[in-house]
C-alpha positions as CSV (number, residue, x, y, z in Angstrom):
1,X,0.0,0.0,0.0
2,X,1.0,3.6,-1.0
3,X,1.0,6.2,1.6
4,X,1.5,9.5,0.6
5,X,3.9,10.6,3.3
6,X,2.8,14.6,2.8
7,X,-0.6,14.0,3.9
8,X,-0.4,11.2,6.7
9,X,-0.5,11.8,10.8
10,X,0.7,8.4,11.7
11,X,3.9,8.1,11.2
12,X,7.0,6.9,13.9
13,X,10.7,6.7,13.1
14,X,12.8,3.4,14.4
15,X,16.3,3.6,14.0
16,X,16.6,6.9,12.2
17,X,14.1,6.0,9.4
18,X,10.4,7.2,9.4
19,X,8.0,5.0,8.5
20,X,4.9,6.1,7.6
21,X,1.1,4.7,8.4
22,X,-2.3,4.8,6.5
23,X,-4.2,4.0,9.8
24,X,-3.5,4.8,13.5
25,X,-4.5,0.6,13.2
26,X,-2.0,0.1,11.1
27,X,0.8,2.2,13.1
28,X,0.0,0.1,16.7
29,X,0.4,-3.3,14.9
30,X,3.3,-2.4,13.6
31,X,4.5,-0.7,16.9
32,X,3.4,-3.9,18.8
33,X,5.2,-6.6,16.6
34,X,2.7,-7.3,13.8
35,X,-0.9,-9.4,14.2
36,X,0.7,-12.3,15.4
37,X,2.3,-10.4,18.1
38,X,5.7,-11.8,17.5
39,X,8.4,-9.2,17.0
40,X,9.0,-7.7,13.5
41,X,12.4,-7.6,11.9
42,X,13.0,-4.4,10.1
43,X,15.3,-3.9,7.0
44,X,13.3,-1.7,5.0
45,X,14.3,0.2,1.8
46,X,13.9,4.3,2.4
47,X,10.3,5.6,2.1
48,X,10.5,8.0,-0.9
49,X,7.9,9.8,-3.0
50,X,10.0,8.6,-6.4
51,X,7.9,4.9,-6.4
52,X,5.2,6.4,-8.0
């Protein structure tokens, strides 16, 4: 999912890197280790506008 990253509230930044959120749903999943609960492991490319 796309989310433009002008326009969103939810947003956090782990590590140095922002990610941002399309929900505030979306945000505390991700803050809490995913829907299973278990811990997520993070090595994400940059969030950039130049995707699109």
């Amino acid at each position: 999912m796309m989310v433009d990253e002008r326009k969103t509230k939810f947003q956090s930044i782990y590590q140095g890197k922002t990610f941002y959120f399309c929900s505030s749903v979306c945000k505390t999943t991700w803050i809490l280790g995913g829907s299973d609960g278990s811990r997520v492991t993070l090595d994400p490319e940059p969030v950039t506008n130049n995707d699109q």
